[in-house]
MIGUKE-500247 format. One record per residue (C-alpha): residue number from 1; residue in one letter; x, y, z. Coordinates in Angstrom, 1 decimal, always signed. Layout:
BEGIN
(atom NUM; 'a'; (X; Y; Z))
...
***
This chain:
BEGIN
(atom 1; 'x'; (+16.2; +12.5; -2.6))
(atom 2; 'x'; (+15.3; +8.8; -1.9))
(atom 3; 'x'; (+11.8; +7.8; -3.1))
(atom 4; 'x'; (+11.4; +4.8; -0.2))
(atom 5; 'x'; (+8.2; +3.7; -2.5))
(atom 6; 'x'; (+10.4; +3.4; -5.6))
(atom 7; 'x'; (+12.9; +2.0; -3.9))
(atom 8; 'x'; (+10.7; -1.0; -2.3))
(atom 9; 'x'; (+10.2; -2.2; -5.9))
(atom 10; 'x'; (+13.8; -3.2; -6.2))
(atom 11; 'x'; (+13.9; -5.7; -3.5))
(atom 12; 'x'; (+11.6; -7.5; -6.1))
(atom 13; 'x'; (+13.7; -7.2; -8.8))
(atom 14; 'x'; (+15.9; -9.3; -7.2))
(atom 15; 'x'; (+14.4; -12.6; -8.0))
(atom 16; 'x'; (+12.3; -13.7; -10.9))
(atom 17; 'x'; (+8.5; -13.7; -10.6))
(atom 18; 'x'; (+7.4; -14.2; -14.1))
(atom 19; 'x'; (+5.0; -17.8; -13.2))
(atom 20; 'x'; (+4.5; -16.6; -9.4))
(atom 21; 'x'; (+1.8; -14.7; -7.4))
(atom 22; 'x'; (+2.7; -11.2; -5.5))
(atom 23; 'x'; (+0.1; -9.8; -3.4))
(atom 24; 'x'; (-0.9; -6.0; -3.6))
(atom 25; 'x'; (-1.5; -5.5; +0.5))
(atom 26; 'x'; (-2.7; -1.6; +0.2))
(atom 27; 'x'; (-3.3; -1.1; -3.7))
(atom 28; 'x'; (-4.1; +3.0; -3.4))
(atom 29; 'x'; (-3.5; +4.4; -6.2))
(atom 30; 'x'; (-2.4; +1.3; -8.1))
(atom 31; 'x'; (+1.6; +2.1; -8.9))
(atom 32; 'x'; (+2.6; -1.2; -6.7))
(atom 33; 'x'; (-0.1; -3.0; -8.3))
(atom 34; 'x'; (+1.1; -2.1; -11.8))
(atom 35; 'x'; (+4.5; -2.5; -11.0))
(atom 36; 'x'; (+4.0; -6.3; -9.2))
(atom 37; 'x'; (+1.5; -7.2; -12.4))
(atom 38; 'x'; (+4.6; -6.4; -14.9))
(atom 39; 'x'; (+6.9; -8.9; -12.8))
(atom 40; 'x'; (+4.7; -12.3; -11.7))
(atom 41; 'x'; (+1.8; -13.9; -13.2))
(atom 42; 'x'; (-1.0; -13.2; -11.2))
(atom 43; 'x'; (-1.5; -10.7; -8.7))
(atom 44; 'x'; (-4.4; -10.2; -6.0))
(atom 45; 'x'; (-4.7; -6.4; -4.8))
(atom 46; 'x'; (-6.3; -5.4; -1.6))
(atom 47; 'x'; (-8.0; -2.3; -0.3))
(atom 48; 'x'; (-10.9; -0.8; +2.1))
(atom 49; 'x'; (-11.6; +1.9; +0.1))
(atom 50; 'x'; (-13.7; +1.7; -2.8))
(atom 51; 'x'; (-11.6; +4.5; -4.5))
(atom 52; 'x'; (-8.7; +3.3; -4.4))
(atom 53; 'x'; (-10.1; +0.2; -6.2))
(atom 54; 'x'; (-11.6; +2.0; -8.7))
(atom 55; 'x'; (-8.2; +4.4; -9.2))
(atom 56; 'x'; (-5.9; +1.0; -9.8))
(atom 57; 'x'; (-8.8; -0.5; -12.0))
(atom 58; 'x'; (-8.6; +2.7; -14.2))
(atom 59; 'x'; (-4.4; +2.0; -14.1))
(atom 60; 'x'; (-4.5; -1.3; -15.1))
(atom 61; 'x'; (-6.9; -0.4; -17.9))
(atom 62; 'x'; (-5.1; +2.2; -19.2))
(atom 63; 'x'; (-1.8; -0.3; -19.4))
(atom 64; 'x'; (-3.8; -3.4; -21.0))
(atom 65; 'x'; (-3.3; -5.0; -17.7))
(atom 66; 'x'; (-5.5; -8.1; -17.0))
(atom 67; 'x'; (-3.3; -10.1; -14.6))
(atom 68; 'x'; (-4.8; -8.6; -11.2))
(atom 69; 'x'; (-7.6; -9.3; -9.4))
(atom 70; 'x'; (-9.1; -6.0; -7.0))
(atom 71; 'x'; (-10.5; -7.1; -3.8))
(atom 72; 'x'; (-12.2; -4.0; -1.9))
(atom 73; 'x'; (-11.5; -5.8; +1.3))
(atom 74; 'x'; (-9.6; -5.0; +4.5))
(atom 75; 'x'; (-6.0; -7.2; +3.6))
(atom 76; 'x'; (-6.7; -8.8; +7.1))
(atom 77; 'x'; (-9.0; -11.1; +5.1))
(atom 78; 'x'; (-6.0; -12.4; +2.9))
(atom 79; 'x'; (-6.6; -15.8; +3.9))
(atom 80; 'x'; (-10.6; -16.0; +2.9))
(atom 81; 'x'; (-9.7; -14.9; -1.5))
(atom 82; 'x'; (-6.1; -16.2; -1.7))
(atom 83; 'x'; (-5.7; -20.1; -1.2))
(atom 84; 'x'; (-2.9; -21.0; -2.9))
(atom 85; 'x'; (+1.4; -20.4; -2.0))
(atom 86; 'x'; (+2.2; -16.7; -2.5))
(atom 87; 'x'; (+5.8; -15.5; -3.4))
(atom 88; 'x'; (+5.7; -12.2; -2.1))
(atom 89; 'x'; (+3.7; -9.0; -1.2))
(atom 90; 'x'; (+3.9; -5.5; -0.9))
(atom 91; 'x'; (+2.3; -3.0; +1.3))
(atom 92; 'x'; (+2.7; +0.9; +1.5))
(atom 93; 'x'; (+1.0; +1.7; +4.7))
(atom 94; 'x'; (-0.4; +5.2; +5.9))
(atom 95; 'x'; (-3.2; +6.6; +3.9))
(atom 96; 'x'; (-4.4; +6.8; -0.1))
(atom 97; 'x'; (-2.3; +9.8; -1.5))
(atom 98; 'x'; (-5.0; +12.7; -2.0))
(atom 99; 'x'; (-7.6; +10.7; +0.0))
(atom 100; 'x'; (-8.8; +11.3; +3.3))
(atom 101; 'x'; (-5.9; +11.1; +5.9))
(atom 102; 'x'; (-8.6; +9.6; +8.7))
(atom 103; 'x'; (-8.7; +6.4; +6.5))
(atom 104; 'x'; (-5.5; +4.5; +7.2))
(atom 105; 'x'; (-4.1; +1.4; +7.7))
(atom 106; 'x'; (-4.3; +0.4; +11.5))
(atom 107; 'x'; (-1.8; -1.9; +13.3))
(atom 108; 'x'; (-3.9; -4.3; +14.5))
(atom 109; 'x'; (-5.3; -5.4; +11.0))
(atom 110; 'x'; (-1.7; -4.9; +9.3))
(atom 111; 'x'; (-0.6; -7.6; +11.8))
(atom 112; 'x'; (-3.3; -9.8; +11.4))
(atom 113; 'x'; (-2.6; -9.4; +7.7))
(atom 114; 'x'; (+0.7; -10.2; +8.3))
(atom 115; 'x'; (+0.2; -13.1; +10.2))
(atom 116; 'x'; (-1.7; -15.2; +7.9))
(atom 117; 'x'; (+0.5; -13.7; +4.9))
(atom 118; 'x'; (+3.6; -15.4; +6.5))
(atom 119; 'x'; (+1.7; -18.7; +6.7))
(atom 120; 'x'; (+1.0; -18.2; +2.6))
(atom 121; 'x'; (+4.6; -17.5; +1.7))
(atom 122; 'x'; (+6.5; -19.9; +0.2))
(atom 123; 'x'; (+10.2; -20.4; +1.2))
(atom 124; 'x'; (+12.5; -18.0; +0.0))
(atom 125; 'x'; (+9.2; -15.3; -0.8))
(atom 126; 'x'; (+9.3; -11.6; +0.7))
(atom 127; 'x'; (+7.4; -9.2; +1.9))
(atom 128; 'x'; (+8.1; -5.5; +1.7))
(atom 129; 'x'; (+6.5; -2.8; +3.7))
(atom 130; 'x'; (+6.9; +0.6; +3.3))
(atom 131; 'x'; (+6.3; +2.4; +6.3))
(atom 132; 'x'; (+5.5; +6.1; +7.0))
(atom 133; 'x'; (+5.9; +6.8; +10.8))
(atom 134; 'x'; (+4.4; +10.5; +10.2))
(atom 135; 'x'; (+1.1; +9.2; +9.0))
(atom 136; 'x'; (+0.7; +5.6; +11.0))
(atom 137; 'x'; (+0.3; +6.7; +14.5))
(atom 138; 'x'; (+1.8; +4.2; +16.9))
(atom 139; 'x'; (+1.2; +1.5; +13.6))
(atom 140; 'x'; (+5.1; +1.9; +13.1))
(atom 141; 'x'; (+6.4; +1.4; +16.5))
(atom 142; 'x'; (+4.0; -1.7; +17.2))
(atom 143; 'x'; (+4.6; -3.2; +13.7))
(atom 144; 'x'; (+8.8; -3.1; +14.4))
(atom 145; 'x'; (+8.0; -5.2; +17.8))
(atom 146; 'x'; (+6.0; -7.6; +15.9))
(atom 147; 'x'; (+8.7; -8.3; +13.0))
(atom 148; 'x'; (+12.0; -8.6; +15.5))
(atom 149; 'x'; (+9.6; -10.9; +17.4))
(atom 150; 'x'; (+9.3; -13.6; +14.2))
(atom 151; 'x'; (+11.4; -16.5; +15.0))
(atom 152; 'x'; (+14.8; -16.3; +13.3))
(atom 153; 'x'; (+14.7; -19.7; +12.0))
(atom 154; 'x'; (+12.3; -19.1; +9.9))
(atom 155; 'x'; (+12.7; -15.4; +8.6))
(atom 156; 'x'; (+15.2; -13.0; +7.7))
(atom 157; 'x'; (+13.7; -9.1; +9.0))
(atom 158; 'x'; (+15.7; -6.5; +7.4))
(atom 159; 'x'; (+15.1; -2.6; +7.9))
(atom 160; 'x'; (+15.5; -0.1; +5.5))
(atom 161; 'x'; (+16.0; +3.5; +6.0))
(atom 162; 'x'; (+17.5; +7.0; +5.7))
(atom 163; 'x'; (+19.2; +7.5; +9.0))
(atom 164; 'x'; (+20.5; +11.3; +8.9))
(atom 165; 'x'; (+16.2; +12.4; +8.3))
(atom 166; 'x'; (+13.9; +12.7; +11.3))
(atom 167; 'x'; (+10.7; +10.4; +11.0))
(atom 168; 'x'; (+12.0; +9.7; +7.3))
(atom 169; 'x'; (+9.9; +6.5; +6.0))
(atom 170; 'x'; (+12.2; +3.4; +6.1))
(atom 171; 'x'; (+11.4; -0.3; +4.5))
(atom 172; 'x'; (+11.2; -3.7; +6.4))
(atom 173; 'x'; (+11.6; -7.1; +4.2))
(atom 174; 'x'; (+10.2; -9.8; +5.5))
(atom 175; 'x'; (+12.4; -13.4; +3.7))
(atom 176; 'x'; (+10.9; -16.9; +4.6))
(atom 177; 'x'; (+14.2; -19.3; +4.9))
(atom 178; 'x'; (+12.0; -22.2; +6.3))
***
């Protein structure tokens, strides 16, 4: 069985990080968190819910981790706590595993996210999104016609996904050429 969350962390390992900055879009539970902090040198991680801060804080403690800094924002805010060039960021949309499913990520704020993420990344930086269609509502469907809208000569859209599994979650990768 393919584990689409696990498997959006190796289109990062793709490219070396080690003196970069990753953004944490939707930290949750703190796995993509962890997992960007152990590739780049700084990493900012984002989330409405105060929970899910405090559930990556207690992650990073227990792995010595002191390379992030938690923002309990909404990520549509990106632009106000991160100034400087990004090289990539990750979100995992839906809702926090074992949280309340009526908190979620909504479309308009993930493109708004996304918008002003794009102008952050450097050339040749990604995004990854991991998207559920089962828990985002119309999120999905509205987030696909915003990414095959982005003008070609300036980013590679690739999507990601298990074809033969109804509604299965699927990955898009965002690449800044120019």
């Amino acid at each position: 069985m393919i584990k689409v969350a696990e498997w959006s962390h190796e289109l990062f390992l793709q490219r070396d990080f080690h003196d970069k900055i990753l953004i944490d879009m939707t930290c949750g539970s703190g796995r993509d968190t962890l997992f960007l902090a152990g590739i780049a040198n700084k990493v900012y991680a984002f989330d409405i819910q105060v929970e899910a801060i405090e559930m990556t804080r207690s992650l990073l403690e227990q792995n010595n981790v002191t390379n992030v800094t938690l923002i309990n924002s909404d990520h549509q805010f990106v632009s106000d706590h991160v100034k400087k060039p990004i090289a990539g960021a990750i979100y995992n949309l839906g809702y926090l595993p074992g949280g309340s499913k009526e908190i979620r990520t909504e479309s308009d704020s993930t493109i708004n996210s996304l918008k002003k993420l794009l102008e952050l990344l450097e050339i040749e930086g990604i995004v990854v999104l991991v998207v559920y269609q089962k828990h985002t509502g119309n999120e999905s469907m509205r987030l696909l016609h915003f990414v095959e809208r982005l003008p070609s000569r300036h980013f590679d859209v690739m999507k990601y996904s298990v074809l033969n599994k109804e509604l299965a979650p699927y990955i898009i990768k965002i690449t800044k050429t120019a």
